[in-house]
C-alpha positions in Angstrom: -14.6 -18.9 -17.9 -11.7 -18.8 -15.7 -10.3 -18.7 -12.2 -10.2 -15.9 -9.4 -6.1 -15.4 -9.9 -6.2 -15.7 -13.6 -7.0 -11.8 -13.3 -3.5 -11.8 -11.1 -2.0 -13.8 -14.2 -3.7 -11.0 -17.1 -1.7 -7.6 -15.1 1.2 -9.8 -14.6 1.6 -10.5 -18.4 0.4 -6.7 -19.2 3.5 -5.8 -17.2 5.6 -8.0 -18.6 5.0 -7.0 -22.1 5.6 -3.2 -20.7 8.9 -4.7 -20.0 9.2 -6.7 -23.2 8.5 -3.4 -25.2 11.0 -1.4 -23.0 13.9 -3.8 -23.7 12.4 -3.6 -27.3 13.1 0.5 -27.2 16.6 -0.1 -25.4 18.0 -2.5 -28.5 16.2 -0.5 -30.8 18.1 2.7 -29.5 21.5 0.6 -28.9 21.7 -0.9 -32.5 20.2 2.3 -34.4 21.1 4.9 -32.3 24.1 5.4 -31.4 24.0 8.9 -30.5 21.5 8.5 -27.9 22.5 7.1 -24.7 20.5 3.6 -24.3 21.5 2.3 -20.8 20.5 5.7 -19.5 17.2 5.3 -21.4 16.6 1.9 -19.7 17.6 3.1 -16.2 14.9 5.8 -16.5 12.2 3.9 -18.1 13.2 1.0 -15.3 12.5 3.8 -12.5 9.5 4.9 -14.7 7.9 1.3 -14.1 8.7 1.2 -10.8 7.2 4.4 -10.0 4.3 3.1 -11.9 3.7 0.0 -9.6 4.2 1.8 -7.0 1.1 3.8 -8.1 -0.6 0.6 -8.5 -0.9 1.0 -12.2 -1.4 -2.7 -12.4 -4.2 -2.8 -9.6 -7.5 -4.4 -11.1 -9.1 -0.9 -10.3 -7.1 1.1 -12.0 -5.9 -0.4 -14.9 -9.3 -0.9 -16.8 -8.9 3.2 -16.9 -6.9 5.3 -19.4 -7.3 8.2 -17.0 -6.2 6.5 -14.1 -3.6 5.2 -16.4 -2.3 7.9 -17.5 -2.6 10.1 -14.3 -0.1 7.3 -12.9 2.4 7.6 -15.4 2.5 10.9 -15.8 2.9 11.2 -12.3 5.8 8.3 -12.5 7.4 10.3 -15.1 7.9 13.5 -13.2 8.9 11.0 -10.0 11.7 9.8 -12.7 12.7 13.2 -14.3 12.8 14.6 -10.5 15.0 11.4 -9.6 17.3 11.3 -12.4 17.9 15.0 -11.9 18.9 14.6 -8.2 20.8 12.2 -9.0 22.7 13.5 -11.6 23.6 16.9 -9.8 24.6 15.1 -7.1 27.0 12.9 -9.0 28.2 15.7 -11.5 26.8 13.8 -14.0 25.5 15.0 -17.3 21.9 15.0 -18.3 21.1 12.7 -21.2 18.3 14.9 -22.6 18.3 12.9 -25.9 16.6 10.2 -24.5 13.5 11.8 -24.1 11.6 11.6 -27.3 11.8 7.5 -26.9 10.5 7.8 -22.9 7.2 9.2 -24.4 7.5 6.7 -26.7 7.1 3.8 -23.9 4.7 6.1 -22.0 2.1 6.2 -25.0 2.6 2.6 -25.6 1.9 1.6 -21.6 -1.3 4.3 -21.7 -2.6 2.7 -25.2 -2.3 -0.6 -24.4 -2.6 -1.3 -21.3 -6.5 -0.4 -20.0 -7.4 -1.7 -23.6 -6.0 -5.0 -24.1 -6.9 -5.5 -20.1 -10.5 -4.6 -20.7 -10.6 -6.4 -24.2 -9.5 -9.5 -22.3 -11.7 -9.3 -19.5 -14.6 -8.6 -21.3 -14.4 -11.9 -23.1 -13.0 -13.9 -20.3 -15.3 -13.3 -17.1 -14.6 -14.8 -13.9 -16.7 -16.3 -12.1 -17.6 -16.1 -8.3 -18.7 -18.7 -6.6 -20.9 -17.4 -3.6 -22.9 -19.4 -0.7 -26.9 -19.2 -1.1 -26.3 -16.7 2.5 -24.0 -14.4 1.1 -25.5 -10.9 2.2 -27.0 -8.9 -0.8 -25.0 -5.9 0.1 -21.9 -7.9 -0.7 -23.8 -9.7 -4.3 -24.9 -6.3 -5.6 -21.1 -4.6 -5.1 -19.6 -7.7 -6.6 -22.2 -7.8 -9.8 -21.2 -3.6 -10.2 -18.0 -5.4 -11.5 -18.5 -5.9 -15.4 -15.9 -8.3 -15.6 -17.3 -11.0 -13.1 -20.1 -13.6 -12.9 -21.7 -14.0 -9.9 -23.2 -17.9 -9.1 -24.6 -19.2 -6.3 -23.8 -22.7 -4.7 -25.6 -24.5 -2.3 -22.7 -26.4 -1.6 -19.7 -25.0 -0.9 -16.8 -24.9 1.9 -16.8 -21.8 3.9 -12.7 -22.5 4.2 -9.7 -19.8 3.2 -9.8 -20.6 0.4 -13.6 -19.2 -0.6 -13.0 -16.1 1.2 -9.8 -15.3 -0.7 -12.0 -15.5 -4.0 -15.1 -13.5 -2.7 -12.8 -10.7 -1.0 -10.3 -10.6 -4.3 -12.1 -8.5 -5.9 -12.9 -6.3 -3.6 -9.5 -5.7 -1.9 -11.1 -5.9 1.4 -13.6 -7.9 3.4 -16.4 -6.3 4.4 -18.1 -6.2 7.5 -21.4 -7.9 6.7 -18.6 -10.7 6.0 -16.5 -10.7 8.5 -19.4 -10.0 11.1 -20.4 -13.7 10.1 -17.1 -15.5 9.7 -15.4 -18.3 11.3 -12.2 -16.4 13.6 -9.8 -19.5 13.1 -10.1 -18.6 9.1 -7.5 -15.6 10.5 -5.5 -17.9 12.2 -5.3 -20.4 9.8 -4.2 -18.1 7.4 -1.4 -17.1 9.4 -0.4 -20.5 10.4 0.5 -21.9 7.2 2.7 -18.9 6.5 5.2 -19.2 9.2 8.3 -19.3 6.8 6.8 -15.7 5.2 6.4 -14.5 8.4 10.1 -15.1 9.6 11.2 -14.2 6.1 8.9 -10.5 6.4 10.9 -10.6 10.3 14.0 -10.3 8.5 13.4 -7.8 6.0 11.8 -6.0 8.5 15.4 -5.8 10.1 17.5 -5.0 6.9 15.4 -2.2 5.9 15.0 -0.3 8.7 18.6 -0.4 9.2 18.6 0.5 5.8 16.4 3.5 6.1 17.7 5.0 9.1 21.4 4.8 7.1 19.9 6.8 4.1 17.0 8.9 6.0 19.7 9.9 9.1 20.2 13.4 7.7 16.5 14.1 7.6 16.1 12.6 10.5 19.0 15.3 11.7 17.4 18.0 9.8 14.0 17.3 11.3 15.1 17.3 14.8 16.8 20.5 14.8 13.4 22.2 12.7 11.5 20.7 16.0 13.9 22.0 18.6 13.8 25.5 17.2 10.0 26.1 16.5 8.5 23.8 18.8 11.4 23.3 21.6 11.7 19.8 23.3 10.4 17.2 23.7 11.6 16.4 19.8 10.1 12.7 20.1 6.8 12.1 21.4 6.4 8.6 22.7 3.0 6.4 23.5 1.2 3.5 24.4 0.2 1.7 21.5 -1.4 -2.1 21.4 0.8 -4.0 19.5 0.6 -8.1 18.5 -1.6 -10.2 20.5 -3.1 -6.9 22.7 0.8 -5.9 24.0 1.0 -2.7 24.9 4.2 -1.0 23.5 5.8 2.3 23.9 5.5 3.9 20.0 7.9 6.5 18.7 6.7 9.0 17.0 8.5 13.3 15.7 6.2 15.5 17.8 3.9 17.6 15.9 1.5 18.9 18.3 1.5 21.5 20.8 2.1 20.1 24.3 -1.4 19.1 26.3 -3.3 16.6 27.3 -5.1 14.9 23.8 -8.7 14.6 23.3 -8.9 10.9 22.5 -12.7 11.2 22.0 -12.4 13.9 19.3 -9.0 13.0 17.5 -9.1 15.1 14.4 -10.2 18.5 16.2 -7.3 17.7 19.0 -4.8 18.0 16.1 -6.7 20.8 14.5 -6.3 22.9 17.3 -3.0 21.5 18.8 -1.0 21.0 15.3 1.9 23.2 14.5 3.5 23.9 10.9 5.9 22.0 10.7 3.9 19.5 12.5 0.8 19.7 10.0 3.5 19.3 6.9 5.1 16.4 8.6 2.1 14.8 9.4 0.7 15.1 5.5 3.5 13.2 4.3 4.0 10.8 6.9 7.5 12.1 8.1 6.6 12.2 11.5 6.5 8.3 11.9 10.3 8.1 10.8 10.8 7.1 14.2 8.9 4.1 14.6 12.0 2.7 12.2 13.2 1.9 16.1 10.2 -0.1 16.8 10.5 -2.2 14.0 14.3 -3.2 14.9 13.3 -3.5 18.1 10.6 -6.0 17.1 7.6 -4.3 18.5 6.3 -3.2 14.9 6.8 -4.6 11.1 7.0 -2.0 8.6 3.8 -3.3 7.1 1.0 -4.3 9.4 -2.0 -3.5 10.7 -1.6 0.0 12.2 -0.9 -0.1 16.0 -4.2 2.1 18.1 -4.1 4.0 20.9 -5.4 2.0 24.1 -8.7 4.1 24.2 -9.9 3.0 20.3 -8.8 -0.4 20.6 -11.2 -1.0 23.2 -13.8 0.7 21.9 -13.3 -1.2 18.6 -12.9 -4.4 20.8 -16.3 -3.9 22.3 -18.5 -2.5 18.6 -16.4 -4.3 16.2 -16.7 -8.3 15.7 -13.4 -10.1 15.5 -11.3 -6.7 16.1 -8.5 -8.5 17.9 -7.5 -10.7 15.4 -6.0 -7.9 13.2 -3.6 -8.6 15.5 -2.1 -11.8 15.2 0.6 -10.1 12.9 3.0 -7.2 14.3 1.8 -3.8 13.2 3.2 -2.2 11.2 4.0 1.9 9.9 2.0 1.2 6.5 -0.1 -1.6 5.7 -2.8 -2.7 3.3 -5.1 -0.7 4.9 -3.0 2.7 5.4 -2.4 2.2 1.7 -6.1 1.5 0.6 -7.8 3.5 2.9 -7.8 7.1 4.5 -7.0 7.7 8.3 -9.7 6.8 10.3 -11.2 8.9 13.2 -14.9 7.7 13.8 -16.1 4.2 14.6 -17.7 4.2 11.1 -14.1 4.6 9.6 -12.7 1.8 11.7 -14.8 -1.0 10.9 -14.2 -0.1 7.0 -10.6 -0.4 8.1 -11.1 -3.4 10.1 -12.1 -4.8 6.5 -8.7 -4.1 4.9 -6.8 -5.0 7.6 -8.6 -8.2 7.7 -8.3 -8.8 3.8 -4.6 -7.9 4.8 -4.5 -11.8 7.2 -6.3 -13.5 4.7 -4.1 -13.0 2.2 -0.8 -13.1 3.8 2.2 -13.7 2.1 5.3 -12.1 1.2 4.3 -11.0 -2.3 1.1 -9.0 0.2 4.2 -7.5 1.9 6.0 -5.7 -0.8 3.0 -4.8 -2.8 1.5 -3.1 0.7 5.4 -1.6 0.9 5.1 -0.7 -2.7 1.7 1.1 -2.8 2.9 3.4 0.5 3.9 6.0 -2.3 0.5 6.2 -3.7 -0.5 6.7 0.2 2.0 10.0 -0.3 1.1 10.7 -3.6 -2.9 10.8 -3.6 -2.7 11.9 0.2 -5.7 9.5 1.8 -6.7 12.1 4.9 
């Protein structure tokens, strides 16, 4: 039997015998093949992982499959080929083509071993959950679906952070016949003790949107002049979003609807019947929030966060959904664990799932949270969550 983040501790060491077996491959190559370019093998197969992570190949979900697993690194492997291209035409370098036999070589490996040695692990090693005798049923049968854990009930038990970290783990989110019931302070607690992430996540916040802008200024050029020409001006379309403890805040966003007054109370056919083009292509790939780069410098938004609503549905949500406010004690942000785990919400229904995420999201705080909520923003892109 074992611990809630010994299942943290079983992906870690699956990726880090993916990385063992790629350095492996790149001596292997190095010592015995001469002819074949090795440090360009490991710089693809590096990008390859990445890509891969970034898919969240190592999520709990996900990895237990060798068709999610493989969908993810085949995926990561056209990511890498498209890369390694660019970058080579750019650089007038020459394309190592040689090295492709042995980058099919660490693919099979990753899609053999990982879901099986994860599931043969798991299977033998079940974790156990430690649940309060109220626990809603709803939440017990979800959690017993999982094969790999063992739910038990215990009369006594501390309702702290500590217990709804473990019961919401394996979930990825907290749902609302849990948070309806919880204690608020847990949220502020949890944020409390992580004041040195939080000016650490402030900080990075800063560097890479500088960063960004740098690198993304010429599609932020080419984008502007597409807008002007088909659409005309206004090129940016700013509004009133709440922002950390209920602050309004003036949100940037590329326009991508016709001019008019929006339908707040029917979102999805206001942009169905006011979206242009080039709007509806920005909008599927999240280009049209470039912008909001500015926000985050200016320290109105993080990059990940909760996302920032429109006055109208944060009242509403204030008023049907328990605890809604305290999804913002933390900036919002342009993704976020719940952008990244979730589809765009446009009914109340939709929200208070949301609500769930971005409450998991302030429960488990940290800076590791941070990147891997950065991180999975490309399987957001990828696997298009509308």
């Amino acid at each position: 039997m074992w611990g809630i983040y010994m299942q943290k501790k079983l992906r870690f060491s699956i990726f880090l015998i993916d990385l063992s077996f790629l350095f492996f491959m790149f001596f292997l190559i190095e010592y015995t093949q001469p002819q074949v370019s090795s440090k360009t093998f490991l710089l693809y197969s590096i990008t390859l992982l990445f890509f891969f992570i970034s898919l969240r190949g190592y999520d709990a979900v996900r990895i237990a499959s060798p068709r999610w697993t493989m969908t993810s690194l085949s995926i990561s492997l056209f990511l890498s080929h498209f890369l390694y291209s660019g970058l080579a035409l750019f650089l007038h370098n020459h394309l190592h083509m040689n090295i492709w036999g042995y980058v099919l070589y660490f693919l099979i490996f990753s899609n053999l071993f990982n879901p099986f040695f994860y599931r043969f692990w798991s299977q033998r090693n079940k974790e156990i959950i430690y649940a309060s005798p109220d626990t809603p049923n709803k939440l017990l049968e979800v959690l017993e679906m999982n094969e790999y854990l063992i739910i038990e009930k215990k009369d006594t038990i501390k309702k702290n952070t500590s217990y709804y970290q473990q019961l919401s783990a394996p979930l990825s989110n907290i749902p609302q016949e849990l948070y309806d019931s919880m204690n608020t302070k847990i949220f502020e607690e949890a944020i409390n003790v992580k004041k040195g992430s939080v000016f650490f996540t402030r900080v990075v916040d800063i560097i890479l949107s500088l960063l960004f802008l740098v690198i993304l200024s010429p599609f932020f050029l080419v984008f502007s002049l597409v807008l002007l020409i088909f659409q005309g001006k206004p090129i940016i379309y700013k509004q009133i979003r709440i922002g950390q403890n209920e602050k309004p805040f003036t949100l940037y966003k590329f326009r991508t609807l016709k001019q008019g007054e929006a339908k707040v109370s029917d979102i999805e056919q206001d942009h169905l019947e006011r979206s242009t083009g080039i709007g509806r292509f920005l909008r599927s790939l999240r280009l049209d929030e470039l912008p909001q780069l500015i926000n985050c410098i200016k320290g109105d938004m993080s990059l990940v966060g909760p996302r920032p609503e429109m006055p109208y549905f944060h009242e509403l949500c204030k008023e049907k959904i328990p605890n809604y406010t305290k999804r913002l004690l933390v900036k919002p942000g342009i993704t976020g664990w719940a952008q990244t785990m979730y589809k765009r919400s446009d009914t109340l229904d939709e929200y208070r799932i949301k609500t769930g995420y971005d409450f998991y999201f302030l429960l488990h705080y940290s800076v590791g949270m941070y990147f891997k909520s950065l991180l999975y923003t490309l399987d957001t892109l990828v696997y298009r969550k509308e």
